[in-house]
N, C-alpha and C positions, 0 to 999 in steps of 0.2 A: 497899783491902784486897787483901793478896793469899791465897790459897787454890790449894795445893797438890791435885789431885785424880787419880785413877784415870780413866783415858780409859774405861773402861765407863761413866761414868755421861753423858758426851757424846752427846747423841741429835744425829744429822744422817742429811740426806738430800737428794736434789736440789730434791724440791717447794719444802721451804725457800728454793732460792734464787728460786723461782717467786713468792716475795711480793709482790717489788719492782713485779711488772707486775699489781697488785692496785689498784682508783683510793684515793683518798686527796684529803683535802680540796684542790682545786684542783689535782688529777692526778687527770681521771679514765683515764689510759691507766697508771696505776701511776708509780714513778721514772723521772724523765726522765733518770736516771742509766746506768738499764740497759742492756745492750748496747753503751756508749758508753764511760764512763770507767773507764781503770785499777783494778782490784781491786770492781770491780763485775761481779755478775752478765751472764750465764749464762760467761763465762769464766774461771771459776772454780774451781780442780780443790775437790773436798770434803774436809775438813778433814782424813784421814785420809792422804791422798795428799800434804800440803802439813808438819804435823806428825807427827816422830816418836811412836807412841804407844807403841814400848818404853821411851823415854826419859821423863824428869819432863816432868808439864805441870804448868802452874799459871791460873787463872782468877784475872784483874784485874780488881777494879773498884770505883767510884768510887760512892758514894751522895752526892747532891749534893740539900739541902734546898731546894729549887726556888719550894715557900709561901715558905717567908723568904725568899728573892731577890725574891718576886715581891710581898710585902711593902714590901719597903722600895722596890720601884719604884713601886707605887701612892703609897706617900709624900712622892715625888720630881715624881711626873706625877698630880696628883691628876684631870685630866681624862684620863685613860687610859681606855680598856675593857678589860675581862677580858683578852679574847684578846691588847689590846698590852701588858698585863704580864706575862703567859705565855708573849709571844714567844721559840721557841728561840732566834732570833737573839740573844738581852740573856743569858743564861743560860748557854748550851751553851760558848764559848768557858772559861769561868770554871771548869766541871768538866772539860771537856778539856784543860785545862791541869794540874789535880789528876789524873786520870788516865794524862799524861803523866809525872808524878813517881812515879807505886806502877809504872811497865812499866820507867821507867828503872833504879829501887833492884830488881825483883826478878831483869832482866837481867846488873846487875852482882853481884849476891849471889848470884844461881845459874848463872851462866856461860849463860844462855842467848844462841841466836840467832835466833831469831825472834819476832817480836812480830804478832800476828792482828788487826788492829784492827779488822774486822769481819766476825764469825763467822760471821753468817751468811750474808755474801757465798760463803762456805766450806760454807752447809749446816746450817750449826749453830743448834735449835733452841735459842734462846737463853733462853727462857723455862722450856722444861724441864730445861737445864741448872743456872740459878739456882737452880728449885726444891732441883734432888738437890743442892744445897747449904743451904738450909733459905732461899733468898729465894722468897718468893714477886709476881711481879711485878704491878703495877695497870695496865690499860691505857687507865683514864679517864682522859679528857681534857678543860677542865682538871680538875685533881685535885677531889674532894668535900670540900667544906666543913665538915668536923663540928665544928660551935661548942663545944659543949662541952668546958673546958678547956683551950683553943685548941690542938684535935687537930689542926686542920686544916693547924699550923705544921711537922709532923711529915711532911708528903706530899714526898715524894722522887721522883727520875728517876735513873736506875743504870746510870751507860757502863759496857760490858763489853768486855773485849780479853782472848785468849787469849795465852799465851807458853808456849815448848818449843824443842824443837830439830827444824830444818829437816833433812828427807831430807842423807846424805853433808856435812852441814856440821862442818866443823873447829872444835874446841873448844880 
């Protein structure tokens, strides 16, 4: 999906990019990404200094049915556990690639040049971002199971990328 929005409603700030060094199953020192790789935190300018926000912005993103992927993989592996049908690794290429097709079509249809692929390496509180769009994000893990009327096929994971136009970039 893509969604055209008012940079007021963009909450960011540095702490944000402070997450990454928060532990996390099998990190407990946070991302071993941080301080190290390309467009990863703390060098990172914040999102405002990186996108124009006189210019259109637009928030991309991909709702990707994650139960039914992870469905049909227990069907596939029926000695699986939980956690290896939940695996990012089996899933995440699959919506990144769908992801990659809504940043391409809204670059080309709106003359943009930049594409943010991760916000909050930028600062950008991405959760309250979503909201002031009317998503509201789940951050269990795995998703809850509600049997009833197989709700539980309905549980989703939601890549987000911003797009606009870059500080003095030619249109």
């Amino acid at each position: 999906m893509i969604k055209k929005i008012n940079p007021k409603i963009i909450v960011y700030d540095t702490e944000i990019q402070c997450l990454c060094t928060r532990p996390f199953y099998k990190h407990p020192r946070g991302c071993p990404n941080y301080n190290k790789k390309d467009g990863c935190p703390p060098n990172q300018l914040l999102i405002n200094n990186v996108l124009d926000f006189e210019k259109d912005l637009y928030v991309i993103y991909t709702e990707f049915p994650v139960e039914k992927f992870a469905k049909r993989m227990k069907k596939r592996h029926l000695n699986w556990s939980q956690r290896q049908i939940y695996n990012p690794r089996l899933w995440q290429s699959h919506a990144r690639k769908l992801q990659r097709i809504e940043e391409v079509k809204v670059m080309k249809e709106n003359g943009l040049t930049k594409i943010i692929l991760s916000p909050e390496a930028h600062g950008v509180n991405v959760t309250e971002l979503m909201k002031n769009i009317g998503i509201s994000l789940k951050w269990e893990w795995p998703p809850e199971h509600m049997l009833k009327n197989k709700a539980y096929l309905n549980n989703t994971v939601y890549i987000v990328s911003l797009g606009g136009h870059e500080f003095n970039a030619q249109i």
